[in-house]
N, C-alpha and C positions, 0 to 999 in steps of 0.2 A: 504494500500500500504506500502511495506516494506522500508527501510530507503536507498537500493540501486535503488529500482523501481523508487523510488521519485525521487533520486536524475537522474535519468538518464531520467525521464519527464521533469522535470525545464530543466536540460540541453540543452532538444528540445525545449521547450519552448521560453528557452529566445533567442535558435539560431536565431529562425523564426520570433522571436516577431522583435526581433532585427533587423535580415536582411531578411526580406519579398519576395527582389526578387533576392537572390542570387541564383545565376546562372540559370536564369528563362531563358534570351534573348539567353544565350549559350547554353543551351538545345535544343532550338528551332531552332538555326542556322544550317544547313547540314555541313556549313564549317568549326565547331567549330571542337577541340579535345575533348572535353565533348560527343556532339551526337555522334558522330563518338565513341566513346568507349562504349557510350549505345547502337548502334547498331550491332556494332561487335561480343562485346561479348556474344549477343541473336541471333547472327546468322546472323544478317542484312549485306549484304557490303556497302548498300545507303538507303535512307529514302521511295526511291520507291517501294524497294521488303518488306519494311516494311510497307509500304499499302497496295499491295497485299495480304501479310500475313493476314490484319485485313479485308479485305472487307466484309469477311462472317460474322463476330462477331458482333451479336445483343449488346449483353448486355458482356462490359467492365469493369473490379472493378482494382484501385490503390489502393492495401493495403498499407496502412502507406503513404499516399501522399504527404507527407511534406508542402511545399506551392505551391503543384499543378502544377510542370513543367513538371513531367510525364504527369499525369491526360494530360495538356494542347497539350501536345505531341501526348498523344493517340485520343484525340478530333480530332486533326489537321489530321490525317492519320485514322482516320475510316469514312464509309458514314452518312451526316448527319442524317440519322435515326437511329444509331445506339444509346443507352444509352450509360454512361458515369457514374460510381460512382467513388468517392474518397473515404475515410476513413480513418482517423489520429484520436492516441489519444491526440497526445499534441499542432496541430496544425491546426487545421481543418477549425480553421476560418479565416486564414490567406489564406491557400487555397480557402475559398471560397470567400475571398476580389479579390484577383487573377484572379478570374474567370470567374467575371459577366459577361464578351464579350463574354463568349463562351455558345452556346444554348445546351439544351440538356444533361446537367452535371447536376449531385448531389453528396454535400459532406457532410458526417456524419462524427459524434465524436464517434469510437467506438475501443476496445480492441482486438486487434486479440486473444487475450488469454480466450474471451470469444465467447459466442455462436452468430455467425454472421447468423443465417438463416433467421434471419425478412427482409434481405437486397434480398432476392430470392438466381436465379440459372444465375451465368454469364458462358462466352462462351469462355472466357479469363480472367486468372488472372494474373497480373502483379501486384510484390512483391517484390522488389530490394532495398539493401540497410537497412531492418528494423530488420527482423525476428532476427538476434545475437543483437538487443537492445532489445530482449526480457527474459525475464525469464526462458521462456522453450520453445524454436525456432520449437521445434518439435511437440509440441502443437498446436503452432499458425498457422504452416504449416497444420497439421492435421483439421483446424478449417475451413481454404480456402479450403484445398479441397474438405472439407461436402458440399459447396456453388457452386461447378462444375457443369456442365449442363452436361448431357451425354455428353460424347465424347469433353470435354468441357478440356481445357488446361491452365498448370500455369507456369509461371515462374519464379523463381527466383535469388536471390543473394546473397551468405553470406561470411563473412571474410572467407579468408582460411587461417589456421596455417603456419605460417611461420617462417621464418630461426631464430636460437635458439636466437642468438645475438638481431635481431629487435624482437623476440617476449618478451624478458628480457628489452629493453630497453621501448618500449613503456607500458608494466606493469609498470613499476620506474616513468617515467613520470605522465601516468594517476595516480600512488597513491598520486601522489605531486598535482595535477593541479585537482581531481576530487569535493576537497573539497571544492575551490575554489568558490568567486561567480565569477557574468560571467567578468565583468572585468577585476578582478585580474587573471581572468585564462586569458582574451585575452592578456594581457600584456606579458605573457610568451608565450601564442600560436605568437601572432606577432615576438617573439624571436626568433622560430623555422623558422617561414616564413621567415625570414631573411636569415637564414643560407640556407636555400631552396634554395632562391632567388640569395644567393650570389656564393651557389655552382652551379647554371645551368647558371650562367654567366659567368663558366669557360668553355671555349668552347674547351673541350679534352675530346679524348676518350683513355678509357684505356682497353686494352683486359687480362682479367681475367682468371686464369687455374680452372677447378673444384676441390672444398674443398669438400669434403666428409663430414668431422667434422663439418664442420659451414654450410650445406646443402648451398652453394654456387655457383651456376649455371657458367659453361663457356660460355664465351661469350663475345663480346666490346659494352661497358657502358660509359655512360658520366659520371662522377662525382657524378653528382646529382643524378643521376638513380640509380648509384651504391652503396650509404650510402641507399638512399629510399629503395630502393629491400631488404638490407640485414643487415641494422644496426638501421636505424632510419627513422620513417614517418617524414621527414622534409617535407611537401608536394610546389610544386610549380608550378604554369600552367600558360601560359604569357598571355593567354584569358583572367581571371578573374584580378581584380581590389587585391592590395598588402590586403586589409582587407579581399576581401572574399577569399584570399587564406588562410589570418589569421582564416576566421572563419572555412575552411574544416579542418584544424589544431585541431583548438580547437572542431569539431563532433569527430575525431577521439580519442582526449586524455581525455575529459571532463566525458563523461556519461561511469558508472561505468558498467552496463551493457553493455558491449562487446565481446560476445563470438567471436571463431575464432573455424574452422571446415574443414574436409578432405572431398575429392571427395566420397570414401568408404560412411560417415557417410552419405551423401546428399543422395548417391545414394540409401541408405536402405530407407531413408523417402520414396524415390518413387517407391519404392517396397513394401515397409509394406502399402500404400495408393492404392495401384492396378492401378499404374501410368504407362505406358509405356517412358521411358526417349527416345526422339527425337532429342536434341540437347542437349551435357554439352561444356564448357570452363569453364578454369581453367586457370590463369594469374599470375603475380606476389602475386594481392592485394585479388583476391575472387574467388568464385565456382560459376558460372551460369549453373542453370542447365531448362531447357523447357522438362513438359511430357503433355501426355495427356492419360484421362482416359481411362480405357482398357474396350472394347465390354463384355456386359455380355446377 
């Protein structure tokens, strides 16, 4: 493992080791801003047309399941007989401490960048969040969908390139805070949380004209939204606790492994894989995009 892979394994590492069940109970909530963002941007408006979606789906894989709130999510909305795998390589057992209550799951230690076929043929892959902490995203994509079941569908999630000034400013940060251990970087991630914290506690909006030069969207912004969107991931969400906003902070600026990617590039993965693309969004923060394999 190269001296950037490593470092962006520990990074997950100690996140998980650290906080086990961040944002585990907000996941699972309908009322939350968290679910609610995980299922919009897959297309869902409520948690129930995201059951219907999975009722047919035998066999379910969370690639990169961190400590298993997807995984637990997708368990909770498919039928009890359906399988259930997760798959982490820096966090798997933390996922699997997670999980005991739930029948029907299994969670392996394994590399998306290596050959996943010993794990069979699922019917859904859900993928969000990992593949830009990987080396070669397009790889690991390519590795899931060898693991498809005919007619068998994936989805996933990855940064999308953004406005010049936040993609300059979060470069500058993570080269200061990657080297860091995990400490010494949460001490400065909590620094940011602060300013998060202190700018959505200004309760103003300001309406914005379009910058051309700094790809700057028109539109009215509160404060905090509008340094977040286009100058700096100061992250802040009044669901979670002041630390796990400290630690979504520090996934973002820590592990050095972070690509960031266009709609253009995603949607050629799903076309050089024989993908038919069914649903994409595209957001301030990332590209989701759901295909399913094409009839041969």
């Amino acid at each position: 493992m190269d001296k950037i892979s490593n470092n962006t394994h520990k990074s997950f590492s100690d996140k998980w080791n650290k906080n086990p069940d961040l944002a585990f109970k907000s996941t699972l909530d309908s009322s939350s801003e968290i679910n609610s963002w995980i299922l919009n941007r897959n297309g869902f408006s409520d948690i129930e047309k995201f059951g219907t979606y999975l009722k047919d789906k035998k066999r379910v894989l969370d690639g990169g399941c961190g400590n298993g709130r997807i995984t637990a999510l997708l368990r909770l909305n498919t039928p009890p007989t359906s399988e259930i795998v997760g798959i982490d390589f820096s966090s798997h057992d933390i996922a699997a401490q997670n999980l005991t209550q739930y029948s029907n799951v299994s969670i392996y230690q394994k590399d998306l960048l290596e050959d996943l076929s010993e794990l069979g043929q699922f019917d859904f892959i859900y993928c969000q969040e990992v593949l830009h902490h990987t080396s070669d995203p397009e790889l690991g994509f390519k590795n899931l969908v060898d693991i498809l079941s005919k007619e068998g569908e994936i989805a996933i999630y990855v940064y999308k390139k953004k406005a010049p000034i936040r993609e300059f400013t979060d470069d500058q940060v993570r080269r200061e805070i990657s080297p860091m251990g995990y400490e010494e970087a949460m001490t400065e991630c909590r620094n940011i949380t602060h300013l998060g914290k202190t700018l959505s506690d200004i309760d103003v909006k300001i309406d914005v004209p379009k910058i051309n030069s700094l790809q700057i969207e028109a539109g009215c912004y509160t404060i905090q939204r509008f340094i977040y969107h286009f100058f700096m991931k100061c992250f802040w969400n009044n669901d979670l606790t002041f630390e796990e906003n400290a630690v979504i902070n520090y996934d973002w600026y820590h592990p050095q492994l972070c690509s960031r990617h266009t709609l253009k590039e995603v949607r050629s993965w799903f076309e050089e894989n024989d993908l038919n693309i069914l649903h994409e969004c595209v957001d301030y923060y990332g590209i989701t995009v759901r295909g399913k394999k094409k009839m041969k």
